[in-house]
PDB file with SEQRES, HELIX, SHEET and CRYST1 records, atoms N, CA, C and O in Angstrom:
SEQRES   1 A   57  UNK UNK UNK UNK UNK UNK UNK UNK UNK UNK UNK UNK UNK          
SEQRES   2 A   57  UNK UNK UNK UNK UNK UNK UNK UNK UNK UNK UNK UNK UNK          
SEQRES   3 A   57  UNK UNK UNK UNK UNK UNK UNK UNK UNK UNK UNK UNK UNK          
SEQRES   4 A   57  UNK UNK UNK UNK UNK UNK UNK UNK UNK UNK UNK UNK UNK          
SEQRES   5 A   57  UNK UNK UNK UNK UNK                                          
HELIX    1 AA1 UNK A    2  UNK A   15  1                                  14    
HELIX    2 AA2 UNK A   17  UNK A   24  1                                   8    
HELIX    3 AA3 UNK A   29  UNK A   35  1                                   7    
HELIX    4 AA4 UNK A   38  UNK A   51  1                                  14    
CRYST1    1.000    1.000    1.000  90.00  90.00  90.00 P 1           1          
ATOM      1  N   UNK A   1       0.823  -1.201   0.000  1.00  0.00           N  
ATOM      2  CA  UNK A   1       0.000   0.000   0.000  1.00  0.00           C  
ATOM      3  C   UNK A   1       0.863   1.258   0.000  1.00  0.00           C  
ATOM      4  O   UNK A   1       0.611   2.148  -0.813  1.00  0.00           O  
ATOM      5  N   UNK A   2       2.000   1.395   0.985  1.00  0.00           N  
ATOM      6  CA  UNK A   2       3.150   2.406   0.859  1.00  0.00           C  
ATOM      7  C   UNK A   2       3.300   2.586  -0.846  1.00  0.00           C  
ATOM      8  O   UNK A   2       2.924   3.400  -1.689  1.00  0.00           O  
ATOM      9  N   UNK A   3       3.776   1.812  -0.829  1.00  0.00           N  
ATOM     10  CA  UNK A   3       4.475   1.531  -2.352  1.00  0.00           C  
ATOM     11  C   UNK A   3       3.688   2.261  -3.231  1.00  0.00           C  
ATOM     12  O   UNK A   3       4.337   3.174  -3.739  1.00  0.00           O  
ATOM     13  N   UNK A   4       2.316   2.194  -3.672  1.00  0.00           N  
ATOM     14  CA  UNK A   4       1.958   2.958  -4.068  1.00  0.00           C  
ATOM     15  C   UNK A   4       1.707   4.602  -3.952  1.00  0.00           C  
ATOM     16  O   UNK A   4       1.576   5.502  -4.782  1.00  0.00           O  
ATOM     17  N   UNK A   5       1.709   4.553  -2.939  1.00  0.00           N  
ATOM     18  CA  UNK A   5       2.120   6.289  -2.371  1.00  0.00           C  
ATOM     19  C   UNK A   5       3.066   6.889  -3.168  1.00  0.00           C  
ATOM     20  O   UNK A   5       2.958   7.731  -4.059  1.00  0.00           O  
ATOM     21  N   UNK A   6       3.998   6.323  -2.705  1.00  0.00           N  
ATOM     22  CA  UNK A   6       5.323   6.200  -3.620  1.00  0.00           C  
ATOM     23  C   UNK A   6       5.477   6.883  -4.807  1.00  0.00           C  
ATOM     24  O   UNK A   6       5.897   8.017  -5.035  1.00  0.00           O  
ATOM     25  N   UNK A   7       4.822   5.481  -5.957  1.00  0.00           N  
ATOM     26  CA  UNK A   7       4.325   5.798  -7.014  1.00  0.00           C  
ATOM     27  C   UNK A   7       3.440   6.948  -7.363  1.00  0.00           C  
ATOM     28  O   UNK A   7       3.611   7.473  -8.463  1.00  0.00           O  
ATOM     29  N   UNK A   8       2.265   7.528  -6.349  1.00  0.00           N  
ATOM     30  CA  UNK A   8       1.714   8.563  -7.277  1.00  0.00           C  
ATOM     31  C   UNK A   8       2.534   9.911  -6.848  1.00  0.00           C  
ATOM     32  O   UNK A   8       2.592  10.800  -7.697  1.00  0.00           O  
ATOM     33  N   UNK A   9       3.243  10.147  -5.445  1.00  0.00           N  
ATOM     34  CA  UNK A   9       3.596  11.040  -5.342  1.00  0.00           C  
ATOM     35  C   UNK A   9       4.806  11.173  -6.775  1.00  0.00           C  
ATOM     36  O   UNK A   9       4.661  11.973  -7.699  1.00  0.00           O  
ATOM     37  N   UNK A  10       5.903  10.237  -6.651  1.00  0.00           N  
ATOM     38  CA  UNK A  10       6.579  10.571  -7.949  1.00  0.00           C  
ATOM     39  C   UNK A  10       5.991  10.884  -9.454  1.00  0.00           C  
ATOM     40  O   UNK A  10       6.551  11.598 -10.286  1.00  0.00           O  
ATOM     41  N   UNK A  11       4.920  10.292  -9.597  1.00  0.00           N  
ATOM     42  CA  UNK A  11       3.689  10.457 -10.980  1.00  0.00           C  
ATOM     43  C   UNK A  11       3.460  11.702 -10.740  1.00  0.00           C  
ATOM     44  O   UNK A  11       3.650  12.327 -11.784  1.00  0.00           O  
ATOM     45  N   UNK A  12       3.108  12.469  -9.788  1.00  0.00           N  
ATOM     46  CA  UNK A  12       2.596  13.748  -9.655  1.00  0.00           C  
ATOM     47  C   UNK A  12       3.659  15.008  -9.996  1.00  0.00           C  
ATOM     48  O   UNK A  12       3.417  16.040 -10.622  1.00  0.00           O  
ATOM     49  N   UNK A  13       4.970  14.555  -9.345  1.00  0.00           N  
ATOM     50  CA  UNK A  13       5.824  15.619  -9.631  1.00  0.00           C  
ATOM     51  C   UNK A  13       6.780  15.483 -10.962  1.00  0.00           C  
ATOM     52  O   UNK A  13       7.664  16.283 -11.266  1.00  0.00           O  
ATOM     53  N   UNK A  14       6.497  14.568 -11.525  1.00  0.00           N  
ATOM     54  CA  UNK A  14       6.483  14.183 -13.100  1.00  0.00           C  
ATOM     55  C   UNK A  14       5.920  14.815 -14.035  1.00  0.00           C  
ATOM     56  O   UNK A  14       6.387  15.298 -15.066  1.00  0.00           O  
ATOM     57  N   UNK A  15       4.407  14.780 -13.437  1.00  0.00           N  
ATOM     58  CA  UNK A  15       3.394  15.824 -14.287  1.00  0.00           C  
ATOM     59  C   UNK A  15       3.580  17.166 -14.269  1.00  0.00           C  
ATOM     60  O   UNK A  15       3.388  17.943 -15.204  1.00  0.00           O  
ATOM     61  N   UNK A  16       4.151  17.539 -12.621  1.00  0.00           N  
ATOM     62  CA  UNK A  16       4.068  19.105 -12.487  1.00  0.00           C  
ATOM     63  C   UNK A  16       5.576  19.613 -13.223  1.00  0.00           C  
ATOM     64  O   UNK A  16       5.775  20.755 -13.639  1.00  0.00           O  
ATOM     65  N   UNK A  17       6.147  18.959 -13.252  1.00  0.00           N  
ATOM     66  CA  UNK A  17       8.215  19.205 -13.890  1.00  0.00           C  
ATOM     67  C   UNK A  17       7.502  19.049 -15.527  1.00  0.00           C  
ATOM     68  O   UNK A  17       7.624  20.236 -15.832  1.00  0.00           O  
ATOM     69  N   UNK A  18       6.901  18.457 -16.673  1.00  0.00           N  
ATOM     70  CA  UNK A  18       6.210  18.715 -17.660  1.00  0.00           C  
ATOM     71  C   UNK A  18       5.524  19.405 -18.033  1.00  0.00           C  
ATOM     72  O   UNK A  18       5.338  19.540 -19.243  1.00  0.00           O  
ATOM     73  N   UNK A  19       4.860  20.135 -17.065  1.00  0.00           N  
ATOM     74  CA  UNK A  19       3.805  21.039 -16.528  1.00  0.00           C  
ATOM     75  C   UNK A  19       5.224  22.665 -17.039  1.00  0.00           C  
ATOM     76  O   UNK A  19       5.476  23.229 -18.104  1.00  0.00           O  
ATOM     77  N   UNK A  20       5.659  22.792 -15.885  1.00  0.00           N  
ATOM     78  CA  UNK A  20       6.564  23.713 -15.525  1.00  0.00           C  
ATOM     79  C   UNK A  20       7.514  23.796 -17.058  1.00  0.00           C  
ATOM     80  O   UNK A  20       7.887  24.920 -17.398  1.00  0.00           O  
ATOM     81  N   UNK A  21       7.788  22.905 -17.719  1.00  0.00           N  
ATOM     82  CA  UNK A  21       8.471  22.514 -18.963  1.00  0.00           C  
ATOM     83  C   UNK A  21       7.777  23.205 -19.924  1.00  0.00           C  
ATOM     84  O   UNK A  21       8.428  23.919 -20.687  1.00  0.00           O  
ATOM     85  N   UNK A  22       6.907  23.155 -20.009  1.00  0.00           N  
ATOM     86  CA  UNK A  22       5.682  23.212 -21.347  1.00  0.00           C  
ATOM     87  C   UNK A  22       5.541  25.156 -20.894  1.00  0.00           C  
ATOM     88  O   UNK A  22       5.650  26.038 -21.745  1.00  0.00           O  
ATOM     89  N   UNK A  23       5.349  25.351 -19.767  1.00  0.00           N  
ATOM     90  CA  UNK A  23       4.981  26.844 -19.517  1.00  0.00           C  
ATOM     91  C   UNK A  23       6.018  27.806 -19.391  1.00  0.00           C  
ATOM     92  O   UNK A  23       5.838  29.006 -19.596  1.00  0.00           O  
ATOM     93  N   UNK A  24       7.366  27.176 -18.976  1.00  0.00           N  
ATOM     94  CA  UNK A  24       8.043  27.849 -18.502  1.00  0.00           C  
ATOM     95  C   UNK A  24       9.624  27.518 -19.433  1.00  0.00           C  
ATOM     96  O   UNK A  24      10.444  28.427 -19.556  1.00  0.00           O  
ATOM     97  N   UNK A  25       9.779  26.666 -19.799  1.00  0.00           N  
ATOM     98  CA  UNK A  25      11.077  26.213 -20.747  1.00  0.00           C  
ATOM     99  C   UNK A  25      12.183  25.558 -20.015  1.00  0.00           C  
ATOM    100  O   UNK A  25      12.782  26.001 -19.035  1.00  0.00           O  
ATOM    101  N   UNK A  26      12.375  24.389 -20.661  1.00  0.00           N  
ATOM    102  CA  UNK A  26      12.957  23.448 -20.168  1.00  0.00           C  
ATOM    103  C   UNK A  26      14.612  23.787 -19.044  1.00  0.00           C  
ATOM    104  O   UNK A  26      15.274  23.041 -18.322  1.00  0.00           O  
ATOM    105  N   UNK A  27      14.731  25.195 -19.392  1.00  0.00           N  
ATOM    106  CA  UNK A  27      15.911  25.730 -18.275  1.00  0.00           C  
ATOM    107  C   UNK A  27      15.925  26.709 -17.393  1.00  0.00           C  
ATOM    108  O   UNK A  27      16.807  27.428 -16.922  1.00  0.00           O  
ATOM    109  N   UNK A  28      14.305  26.561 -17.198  1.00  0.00           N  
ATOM    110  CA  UNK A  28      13.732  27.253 -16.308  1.00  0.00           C  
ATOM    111  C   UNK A  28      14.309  27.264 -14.834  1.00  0.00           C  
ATOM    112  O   UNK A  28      14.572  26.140 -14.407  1.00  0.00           O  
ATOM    113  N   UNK A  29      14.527  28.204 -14.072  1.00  0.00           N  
ATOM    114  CA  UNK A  29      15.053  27.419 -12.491  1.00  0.00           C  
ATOM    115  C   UNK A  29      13.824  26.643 -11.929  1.00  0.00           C  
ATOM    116  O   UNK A  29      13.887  25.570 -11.329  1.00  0.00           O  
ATOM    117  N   UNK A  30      12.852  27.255 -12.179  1.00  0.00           N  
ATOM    118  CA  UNK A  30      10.846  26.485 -11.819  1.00  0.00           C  
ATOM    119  C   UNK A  30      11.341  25.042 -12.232  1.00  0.00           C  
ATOM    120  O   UNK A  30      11.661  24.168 -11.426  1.00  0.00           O  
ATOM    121  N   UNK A  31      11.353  24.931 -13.534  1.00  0.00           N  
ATOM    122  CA  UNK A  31      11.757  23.441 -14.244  1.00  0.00           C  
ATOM    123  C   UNK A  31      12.638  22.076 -13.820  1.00  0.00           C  
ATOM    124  O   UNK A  31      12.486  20.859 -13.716  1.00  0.00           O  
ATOM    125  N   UNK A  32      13.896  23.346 -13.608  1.00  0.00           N  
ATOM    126  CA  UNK A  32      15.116  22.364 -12.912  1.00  0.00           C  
ATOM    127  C   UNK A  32      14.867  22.162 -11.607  1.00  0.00           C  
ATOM    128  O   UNK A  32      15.349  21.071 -11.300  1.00  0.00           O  
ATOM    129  N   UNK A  33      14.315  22.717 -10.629  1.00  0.00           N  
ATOM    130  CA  UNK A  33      14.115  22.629  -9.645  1.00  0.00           C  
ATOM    131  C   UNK A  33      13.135  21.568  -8.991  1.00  0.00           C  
ATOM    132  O   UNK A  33      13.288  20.962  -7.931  1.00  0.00           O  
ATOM    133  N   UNK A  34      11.924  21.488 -10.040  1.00  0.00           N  
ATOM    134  CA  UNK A  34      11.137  20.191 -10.244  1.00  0.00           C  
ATOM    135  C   UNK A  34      11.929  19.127 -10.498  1.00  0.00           C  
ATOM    136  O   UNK A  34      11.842  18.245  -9.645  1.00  0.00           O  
ATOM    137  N   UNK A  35      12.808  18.883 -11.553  1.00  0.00           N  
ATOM    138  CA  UNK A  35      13.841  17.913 -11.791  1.00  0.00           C  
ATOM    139  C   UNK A  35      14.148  17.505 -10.701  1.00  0.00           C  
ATOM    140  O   UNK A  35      13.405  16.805 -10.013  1.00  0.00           O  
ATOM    141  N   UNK A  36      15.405  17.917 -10.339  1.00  0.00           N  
ATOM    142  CA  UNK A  36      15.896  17.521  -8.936  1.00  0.00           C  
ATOM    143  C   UNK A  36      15.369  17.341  -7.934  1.00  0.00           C  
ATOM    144  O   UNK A  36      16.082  17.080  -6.965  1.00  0.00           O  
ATOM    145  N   UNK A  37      13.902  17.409  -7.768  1.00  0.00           N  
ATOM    146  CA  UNK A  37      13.018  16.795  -6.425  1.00  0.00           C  
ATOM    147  C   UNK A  37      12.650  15.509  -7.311  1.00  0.00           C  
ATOM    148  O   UNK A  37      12.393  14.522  -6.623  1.00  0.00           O  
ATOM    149  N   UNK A  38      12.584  15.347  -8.511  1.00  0.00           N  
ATOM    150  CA  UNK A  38      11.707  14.370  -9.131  1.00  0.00           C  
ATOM    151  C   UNK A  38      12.985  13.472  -8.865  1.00  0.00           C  
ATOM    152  O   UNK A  38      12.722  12.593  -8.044  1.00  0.00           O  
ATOM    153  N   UNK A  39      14.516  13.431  -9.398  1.00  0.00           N  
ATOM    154  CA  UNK A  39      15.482  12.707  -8.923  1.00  0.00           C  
ATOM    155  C   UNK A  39      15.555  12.659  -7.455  1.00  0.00           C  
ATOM    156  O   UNK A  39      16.078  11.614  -7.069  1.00  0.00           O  
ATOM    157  N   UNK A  40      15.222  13.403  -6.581  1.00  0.00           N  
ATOM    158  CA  UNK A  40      15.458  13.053  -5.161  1.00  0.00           C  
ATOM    159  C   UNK A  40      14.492  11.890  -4.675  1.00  0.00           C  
ATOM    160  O   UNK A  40      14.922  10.858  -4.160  1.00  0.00           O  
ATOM    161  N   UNK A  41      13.318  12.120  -4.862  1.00  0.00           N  
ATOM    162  CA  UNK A  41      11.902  11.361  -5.131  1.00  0.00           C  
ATOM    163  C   UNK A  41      12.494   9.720  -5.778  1.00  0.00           C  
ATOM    164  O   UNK A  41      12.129   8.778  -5.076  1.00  0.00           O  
ATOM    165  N   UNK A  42      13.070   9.468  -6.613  1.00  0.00           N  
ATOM    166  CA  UNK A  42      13.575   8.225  -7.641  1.00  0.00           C  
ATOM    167  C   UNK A  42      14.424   7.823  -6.797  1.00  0.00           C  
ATOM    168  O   UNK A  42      14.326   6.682  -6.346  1.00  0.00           O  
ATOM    169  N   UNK A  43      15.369   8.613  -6.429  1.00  0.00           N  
ATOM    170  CA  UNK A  43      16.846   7.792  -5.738  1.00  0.00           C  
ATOM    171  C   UNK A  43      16.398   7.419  -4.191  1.00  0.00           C  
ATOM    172  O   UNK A  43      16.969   6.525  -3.566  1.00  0.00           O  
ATOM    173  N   UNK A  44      15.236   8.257  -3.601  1.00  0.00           N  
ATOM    174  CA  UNK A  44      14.780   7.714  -2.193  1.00  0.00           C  
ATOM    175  C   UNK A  44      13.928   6.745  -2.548  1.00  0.00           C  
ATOM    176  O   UNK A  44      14.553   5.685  -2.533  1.00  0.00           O  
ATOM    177  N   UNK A  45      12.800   6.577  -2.863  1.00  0.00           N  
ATOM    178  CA  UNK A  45      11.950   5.731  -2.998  1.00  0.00           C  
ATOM    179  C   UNK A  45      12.007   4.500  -3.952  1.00  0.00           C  
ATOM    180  O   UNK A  45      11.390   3.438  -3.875  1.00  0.00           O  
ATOM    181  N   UNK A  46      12.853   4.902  -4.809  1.00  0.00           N  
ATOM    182  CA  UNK A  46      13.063   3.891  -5.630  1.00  0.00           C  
ATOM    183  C   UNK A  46      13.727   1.924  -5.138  1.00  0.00           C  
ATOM    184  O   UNK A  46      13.470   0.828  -5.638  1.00  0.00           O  
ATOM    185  N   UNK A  47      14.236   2.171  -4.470  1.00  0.00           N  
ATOM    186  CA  UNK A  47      15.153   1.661  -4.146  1.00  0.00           C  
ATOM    187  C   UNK A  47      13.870   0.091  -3.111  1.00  0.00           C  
ATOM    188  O   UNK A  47      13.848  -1.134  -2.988  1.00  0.00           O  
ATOM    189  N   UNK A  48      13.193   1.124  -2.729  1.00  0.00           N  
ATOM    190  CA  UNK A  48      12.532   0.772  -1.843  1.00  0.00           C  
ATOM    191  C   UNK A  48      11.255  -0.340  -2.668  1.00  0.00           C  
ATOM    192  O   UNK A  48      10.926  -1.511  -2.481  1.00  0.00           O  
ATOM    193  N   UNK A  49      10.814   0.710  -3.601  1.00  0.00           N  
ATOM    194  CA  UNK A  49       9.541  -0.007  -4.321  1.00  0.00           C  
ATOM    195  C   UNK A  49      10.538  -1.194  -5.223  1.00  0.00           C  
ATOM    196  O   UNK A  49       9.690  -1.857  -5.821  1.00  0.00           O  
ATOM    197  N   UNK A  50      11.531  -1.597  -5.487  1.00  0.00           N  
ATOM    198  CA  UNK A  50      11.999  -2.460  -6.323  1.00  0.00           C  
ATOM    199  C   UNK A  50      12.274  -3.679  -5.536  1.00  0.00           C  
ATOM    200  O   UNK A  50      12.170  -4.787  -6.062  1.00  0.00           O  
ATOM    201  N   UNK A  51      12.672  -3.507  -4.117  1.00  0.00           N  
ATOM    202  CA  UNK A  51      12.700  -3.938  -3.069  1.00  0.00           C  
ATOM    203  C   UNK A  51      11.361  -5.016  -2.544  1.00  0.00           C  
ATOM    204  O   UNK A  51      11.322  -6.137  -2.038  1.00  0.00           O  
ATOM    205  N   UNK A  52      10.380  -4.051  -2.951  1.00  0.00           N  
ATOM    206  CA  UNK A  52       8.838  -5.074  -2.284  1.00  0.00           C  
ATOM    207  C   UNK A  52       8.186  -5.519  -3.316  1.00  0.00           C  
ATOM    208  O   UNK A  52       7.141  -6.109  -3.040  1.00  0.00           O  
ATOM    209  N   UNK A  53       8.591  -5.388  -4.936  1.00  0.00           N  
ATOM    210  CA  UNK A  53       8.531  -6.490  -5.740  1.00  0.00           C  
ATOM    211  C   UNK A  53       9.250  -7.418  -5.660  1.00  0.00           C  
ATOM    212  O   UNK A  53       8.858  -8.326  -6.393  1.00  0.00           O  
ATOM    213  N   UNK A  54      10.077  -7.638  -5.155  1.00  0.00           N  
ATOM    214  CA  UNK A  54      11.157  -8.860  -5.009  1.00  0.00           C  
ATOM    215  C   UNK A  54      10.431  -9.225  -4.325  1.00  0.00           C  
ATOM    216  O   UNK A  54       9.621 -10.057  -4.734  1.00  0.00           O  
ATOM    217  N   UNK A  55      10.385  -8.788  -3.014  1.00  0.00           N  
ATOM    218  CA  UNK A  55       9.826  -9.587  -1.982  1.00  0.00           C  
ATOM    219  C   UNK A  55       8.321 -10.261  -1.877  1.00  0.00           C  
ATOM    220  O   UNK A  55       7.857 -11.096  -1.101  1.00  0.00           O  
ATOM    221  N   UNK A  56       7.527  -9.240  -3.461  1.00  0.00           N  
ATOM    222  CA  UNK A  56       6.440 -10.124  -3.301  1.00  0.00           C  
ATOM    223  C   UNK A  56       6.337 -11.379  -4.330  1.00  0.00           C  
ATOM    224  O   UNK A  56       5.246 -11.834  -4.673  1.00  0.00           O  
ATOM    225  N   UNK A  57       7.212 -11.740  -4.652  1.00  0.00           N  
ATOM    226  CA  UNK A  57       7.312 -12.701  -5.815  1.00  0.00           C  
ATOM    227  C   UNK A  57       7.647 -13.691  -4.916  1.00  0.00           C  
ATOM    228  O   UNK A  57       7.875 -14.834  -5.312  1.00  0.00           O  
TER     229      UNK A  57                                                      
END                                                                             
């Protein structure tokens, strides 16, 4: 159930960094700044959700 949390919070700031892209241009500080939470978001959680597919197999 976590796990999915997970998943939409990173889905969400995916949308909003595309979002920010599309309005604002891809070297936007708005833009990059989304980036790098969206990588902070991947390298924390990630690790984790790849983790409890293993474990549910």
């Amino acid at each position: 159930m976590a796990t999915m949390s997970y998943h939409l919070i990173i889905e969400e700031k995916r949308k909003e960094m595309i979002q920010l892209a599309e309005d604002y241009g891809y070297t936007s500080t708005l833009t990059v700044q989304a980036s790098q939470e969206l990588d902070y978001l991947l390298n924390t959680f990630s690790p984790s959700y790849q983790s409890s597919l293993v474990s549910s197999n």
